[in-house]
Phi, psi and omega in degrees: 000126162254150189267124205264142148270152197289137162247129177291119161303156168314315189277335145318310175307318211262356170272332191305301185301328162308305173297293137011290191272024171056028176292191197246142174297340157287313180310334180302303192290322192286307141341312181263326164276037162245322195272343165301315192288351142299287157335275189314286194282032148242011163070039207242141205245144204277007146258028162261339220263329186265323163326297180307311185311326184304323184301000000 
């Protein structure tokens, strides 16, 4: 039997650091829809979305 590790969504990742730095929850919110709204309309697939993170 094994054991899953929990995987941290991108957007998760990206409010922990928001948050980390004390922003306001709307900035959070705004931050986190530029990044969906990036995704979506470049069709990115989450090994396509952690390459680019990578550059």
């Amino acid at each position: 039997m094994s054991i899953q590790k929990s995987k941290i969504t991108l957007l998760e990742e990206i409010s922990t650091l928001i948050r980390r730095e004390h922003y306001s929850l709307s900035t959070e919110r705004t931050y986190c829809a530029w990044v969906r709204q990036f995704v979506k309309f470049h069709h990115m697939q989450t090994r396509e979305i952690l390459l680019f993170l990578k550059i």
